[in-house]
C-alpha positions as CSV (number, residue, x, y, z in Angstrom):
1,X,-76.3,-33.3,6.8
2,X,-79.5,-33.2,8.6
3,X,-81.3,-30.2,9.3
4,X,-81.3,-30.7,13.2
5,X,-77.6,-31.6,13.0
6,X,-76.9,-28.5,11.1
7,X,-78.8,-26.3,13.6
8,X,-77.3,-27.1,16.5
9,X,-74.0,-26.5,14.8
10,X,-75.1,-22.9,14.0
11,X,-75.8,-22.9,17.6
12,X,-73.0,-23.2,18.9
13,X,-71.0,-21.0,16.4
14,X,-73.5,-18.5,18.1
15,X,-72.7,-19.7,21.9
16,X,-69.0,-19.3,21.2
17,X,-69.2,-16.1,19.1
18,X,-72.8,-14.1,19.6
19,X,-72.3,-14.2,16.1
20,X,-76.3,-15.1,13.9
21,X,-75.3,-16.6,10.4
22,X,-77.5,-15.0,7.9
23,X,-79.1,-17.5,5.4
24,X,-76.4,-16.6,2.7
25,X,-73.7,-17.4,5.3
26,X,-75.1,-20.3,6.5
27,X,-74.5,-21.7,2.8
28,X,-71.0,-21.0,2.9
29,X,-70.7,-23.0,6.6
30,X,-72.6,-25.8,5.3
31,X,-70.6,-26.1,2.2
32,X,-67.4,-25.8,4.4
33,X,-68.7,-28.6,6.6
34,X,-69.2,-31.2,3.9
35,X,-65.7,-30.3,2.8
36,X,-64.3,-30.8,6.5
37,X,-66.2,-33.8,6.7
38,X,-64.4,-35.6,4.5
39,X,-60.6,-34.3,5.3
40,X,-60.6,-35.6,8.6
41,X,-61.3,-39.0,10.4
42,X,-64.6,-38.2,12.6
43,X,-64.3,-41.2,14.6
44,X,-67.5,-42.3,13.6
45,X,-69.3,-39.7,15.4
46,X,-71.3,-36.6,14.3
47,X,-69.5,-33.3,13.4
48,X,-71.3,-31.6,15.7
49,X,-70.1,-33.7,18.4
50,X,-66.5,-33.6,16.8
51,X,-66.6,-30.3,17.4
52,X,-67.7,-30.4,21.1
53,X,-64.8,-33.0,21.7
54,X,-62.0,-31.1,19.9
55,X,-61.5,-27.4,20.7
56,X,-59.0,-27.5,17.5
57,X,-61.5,-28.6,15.2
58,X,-64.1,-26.1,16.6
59,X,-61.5,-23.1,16.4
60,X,-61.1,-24.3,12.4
61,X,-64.8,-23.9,12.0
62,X,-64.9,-20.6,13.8
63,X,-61.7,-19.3,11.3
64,X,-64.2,-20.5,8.6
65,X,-67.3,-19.2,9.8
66,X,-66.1,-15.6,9.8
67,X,-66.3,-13.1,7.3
68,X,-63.6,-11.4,6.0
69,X,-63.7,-9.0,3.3
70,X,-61.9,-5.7,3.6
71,X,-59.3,-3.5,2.0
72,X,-57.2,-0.3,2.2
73,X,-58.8,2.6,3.8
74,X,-62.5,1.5,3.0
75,X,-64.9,3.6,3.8
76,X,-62.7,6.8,2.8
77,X,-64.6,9.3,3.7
78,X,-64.3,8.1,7.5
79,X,-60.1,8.8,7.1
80,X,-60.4,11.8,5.6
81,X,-62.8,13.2,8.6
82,X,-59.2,11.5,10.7
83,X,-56.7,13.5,8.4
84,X,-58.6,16.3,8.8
85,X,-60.1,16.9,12.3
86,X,-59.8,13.9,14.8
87,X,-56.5,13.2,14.8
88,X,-54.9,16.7,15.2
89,X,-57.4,17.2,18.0
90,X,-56.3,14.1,19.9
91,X,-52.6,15.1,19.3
92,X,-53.6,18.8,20.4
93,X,-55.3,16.9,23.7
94,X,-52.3,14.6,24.4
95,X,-49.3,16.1,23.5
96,X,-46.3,13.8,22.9
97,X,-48.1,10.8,24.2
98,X,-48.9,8.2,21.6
99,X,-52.4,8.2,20.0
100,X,-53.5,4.9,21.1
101,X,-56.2,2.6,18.1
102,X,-57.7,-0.3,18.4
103,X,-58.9,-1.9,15.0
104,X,-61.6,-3.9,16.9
105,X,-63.0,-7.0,14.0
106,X,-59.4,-6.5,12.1
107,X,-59.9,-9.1,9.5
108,X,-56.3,-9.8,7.5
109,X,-55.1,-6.2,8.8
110,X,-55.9,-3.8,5.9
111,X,-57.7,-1.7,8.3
112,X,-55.0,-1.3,11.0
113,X,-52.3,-0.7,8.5
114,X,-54.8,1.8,6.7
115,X,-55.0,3.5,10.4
116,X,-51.0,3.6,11.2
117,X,-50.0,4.8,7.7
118,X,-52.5,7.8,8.1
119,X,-51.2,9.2,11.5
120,X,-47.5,7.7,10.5
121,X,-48.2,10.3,7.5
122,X,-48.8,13.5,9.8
123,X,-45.9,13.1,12.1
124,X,-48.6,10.8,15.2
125,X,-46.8,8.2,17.7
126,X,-49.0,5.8,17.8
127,X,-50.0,2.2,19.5
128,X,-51.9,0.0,17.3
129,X,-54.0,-2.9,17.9
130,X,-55.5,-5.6,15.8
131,X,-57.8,-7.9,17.3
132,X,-60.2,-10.8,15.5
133,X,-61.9,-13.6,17.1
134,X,-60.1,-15.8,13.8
135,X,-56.7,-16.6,14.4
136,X,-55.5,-16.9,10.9
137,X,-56.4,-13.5,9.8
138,X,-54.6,-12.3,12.6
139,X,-51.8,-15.0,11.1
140,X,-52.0,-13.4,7.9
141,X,-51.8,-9.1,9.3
142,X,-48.4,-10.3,11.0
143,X,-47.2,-11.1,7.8
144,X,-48.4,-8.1,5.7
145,X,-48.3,-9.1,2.7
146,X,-51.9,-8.5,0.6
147,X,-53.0,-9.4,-2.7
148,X,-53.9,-5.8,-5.2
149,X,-57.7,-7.2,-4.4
150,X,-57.0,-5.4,-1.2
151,X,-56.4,-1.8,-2.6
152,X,-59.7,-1.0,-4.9
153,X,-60.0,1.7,-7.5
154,X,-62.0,4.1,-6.3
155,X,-62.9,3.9,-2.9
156,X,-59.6,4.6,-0.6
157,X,-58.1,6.2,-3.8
158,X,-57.4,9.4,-1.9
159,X,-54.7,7.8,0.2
160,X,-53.3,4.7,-1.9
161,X,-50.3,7.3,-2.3
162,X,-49.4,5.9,1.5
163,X,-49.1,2.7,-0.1
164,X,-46.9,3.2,-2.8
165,X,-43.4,2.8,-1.2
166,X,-45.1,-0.8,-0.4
167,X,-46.9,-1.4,-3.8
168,X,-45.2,-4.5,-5.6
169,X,-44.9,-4.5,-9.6
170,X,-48.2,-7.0,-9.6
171,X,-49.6,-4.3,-7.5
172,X,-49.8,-6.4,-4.5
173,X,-48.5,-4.8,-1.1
174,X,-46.2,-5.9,1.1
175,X,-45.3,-4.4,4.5
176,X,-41.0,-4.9,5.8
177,X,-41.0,-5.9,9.2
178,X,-40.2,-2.7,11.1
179,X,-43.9,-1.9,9.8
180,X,-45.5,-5.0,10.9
181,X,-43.9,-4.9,14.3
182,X,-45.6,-1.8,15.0
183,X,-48.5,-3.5,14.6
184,X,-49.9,-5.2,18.4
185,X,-52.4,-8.4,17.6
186,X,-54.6,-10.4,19.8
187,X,-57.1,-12.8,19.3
188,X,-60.2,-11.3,21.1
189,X,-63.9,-12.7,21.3
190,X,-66.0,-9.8,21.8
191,X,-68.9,-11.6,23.3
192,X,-66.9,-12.2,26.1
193,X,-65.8,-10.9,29.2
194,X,-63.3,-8.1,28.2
195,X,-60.3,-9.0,30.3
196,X,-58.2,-8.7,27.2
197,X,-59.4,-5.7,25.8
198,X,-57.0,-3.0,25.4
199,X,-56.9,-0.1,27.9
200,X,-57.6,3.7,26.8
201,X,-57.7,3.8,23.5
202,X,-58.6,7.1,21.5
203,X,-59.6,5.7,18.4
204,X,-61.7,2.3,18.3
205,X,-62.9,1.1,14.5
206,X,-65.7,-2.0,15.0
207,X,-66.8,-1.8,11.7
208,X,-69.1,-4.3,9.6
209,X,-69.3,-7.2,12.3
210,X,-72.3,-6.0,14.2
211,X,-74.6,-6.8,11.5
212,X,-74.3,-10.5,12.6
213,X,-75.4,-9.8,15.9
214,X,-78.4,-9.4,18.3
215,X,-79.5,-6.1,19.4
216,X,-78.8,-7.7,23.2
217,X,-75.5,-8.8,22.2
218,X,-74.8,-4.9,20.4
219,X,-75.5,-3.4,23.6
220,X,-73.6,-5.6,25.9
221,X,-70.5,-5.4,23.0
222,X,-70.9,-1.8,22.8
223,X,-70.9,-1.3,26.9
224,X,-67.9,-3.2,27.2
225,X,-66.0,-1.5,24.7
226,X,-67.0,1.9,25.9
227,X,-66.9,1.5,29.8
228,X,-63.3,-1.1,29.3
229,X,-61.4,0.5,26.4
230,X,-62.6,4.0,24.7
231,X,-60.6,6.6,27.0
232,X,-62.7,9.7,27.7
233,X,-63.1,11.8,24.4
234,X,-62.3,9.0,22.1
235,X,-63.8,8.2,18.9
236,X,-65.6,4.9,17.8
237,X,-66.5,4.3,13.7
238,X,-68.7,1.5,12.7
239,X,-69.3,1.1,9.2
240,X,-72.0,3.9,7.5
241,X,-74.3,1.2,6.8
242,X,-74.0,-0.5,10.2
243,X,-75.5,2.9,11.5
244,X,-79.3,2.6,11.4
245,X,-78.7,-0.7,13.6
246,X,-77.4,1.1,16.2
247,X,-79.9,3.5,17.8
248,X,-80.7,5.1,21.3
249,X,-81.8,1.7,22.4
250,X,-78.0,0.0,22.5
251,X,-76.1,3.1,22.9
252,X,-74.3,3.8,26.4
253,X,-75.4,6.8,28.2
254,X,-71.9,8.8,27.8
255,X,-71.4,7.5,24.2
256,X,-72.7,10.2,21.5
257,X,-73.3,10.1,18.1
258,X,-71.9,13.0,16.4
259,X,-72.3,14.1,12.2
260,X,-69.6,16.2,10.5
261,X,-70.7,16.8,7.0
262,X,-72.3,12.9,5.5
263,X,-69.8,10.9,7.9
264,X,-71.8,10.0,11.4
265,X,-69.3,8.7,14.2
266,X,-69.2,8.1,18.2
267,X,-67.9,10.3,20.9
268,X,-67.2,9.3,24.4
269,X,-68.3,12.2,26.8
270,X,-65.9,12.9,29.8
């Protein structure tokens, strides 16, 4: 493929997504391309203009231009500050209303599940969310069925006992249905206008997907889900190595960052 050709590909991934491959992504679109390329009958026409004829085509690039890695209760220490503090202070806050969470760039759904078996596991109601721009993630958290690539060793260790009425003989997990249905999805593009954003939430996680965007498009993200979705007092987590990305720069006045011990978080004032 030539290089222009390529570009303007990767431009609009970014129009549609606000999403800026790095270099070692753009290897994996480009080798997904020439694959494409040959599976289907282009018409004789460029696949870049393929793609600007056929919204089907261009929502199979965006399914493959995302990244998708996660696992069971990654980032551990960030659930444990939950179990321990946040969540009994919501409930103290709320009463008997449900604890609303939003897992904001859910991936395959290990994150949302990780985030209903932990308030399932002290006794929370709860509405959960899961929301990805790629549609068959979100295919594949209805489901909920993972491989044992999705439950690692060490980190998350501390609650794998969650998963153990769920954990298969090949140590792969899968979720009966009255778990799944508990389990809200939508297929959100958080570069755009936030009509479909859910309403009052008290917990939001957005974690690892802002590294693949501008600092413009960070602060316009982060406004939206503050000022639309994060009721007042609710917590936001981003991934711990997401954090020195986000500074005073693209933070919303009545959003503050808060420390308890090594694990850094968001607070909405109000």
């Amino acid at each position: 493929m030539e290089e222009k050709e390529f570009a303007e590909i990767i431009s609009i991934i970014t129009q549609q997504t606000g999403i800026v491959p790095r270099e070692s992504h753009k290897v994996g679109i480009m080798n997904f391309i020439e694959k494409r390329k040959k599976e289907i009958d282009l018409g004789g026409v460029p696949y870049s203009v393929f793609l600007r004829l056929n919204k089907d085509e261009l929502c199979v690039l965006l399914n493959a231009s995302t990244v998708n890695e996660t696992y069971f209760f990654r980032e551990e220490s960030q659930f444990l500050l939950l179990k321990d503090k946040i969540l009994p202070e919501i409930r103290a806050n709320l009463g008997s209303k449900p604890i609303r969470i939003w897992s904001a760039a859910s991936s395959s759904g290990e994150e949302i599940y990780s985030l209903f078996l932990l308030a399932q596991s002290l006794g929370l109601k709860t509405e959960c969310v899961a929301s990805d721009i790629n549609t068959a993630v979100l295919e594949k958290c209805a489901k909920g069925v993972y491989t044992p690539n999705s439950v690692k060793l060490v980190d998350g260790a501390k609650f794998h006992h969650l998963l153990a009425k769920y954990l298969k003989t090949d140590k792969s997990v899968s979720f009966p249905e009255e778990i799944c249905k508990q389990i809200e999805r939508r297929q959100i593009n958080l570069s755009l206008v936030a009509e479909s954003f859910p309403r009052g939430v008290n917990v939001i996680f957005i974690r690892n997907v802002f590294i693949y965007f501008t600092s413009e498009m960070k602060k316009q993200i982060l406004s939206k889900i503050v000022n639309e979705s994060l009721a007042d007092g609710g917590y936001l987590f981003v991934s711990m190595s997401e954090l020195p990305s986000i500074d005073a720069s693209i933070l919303p006045k009545n959003l503050k960052k808060c420390c308890d011990g090594k694990v850094f978080y968001f607070k909405k004032e109000g």
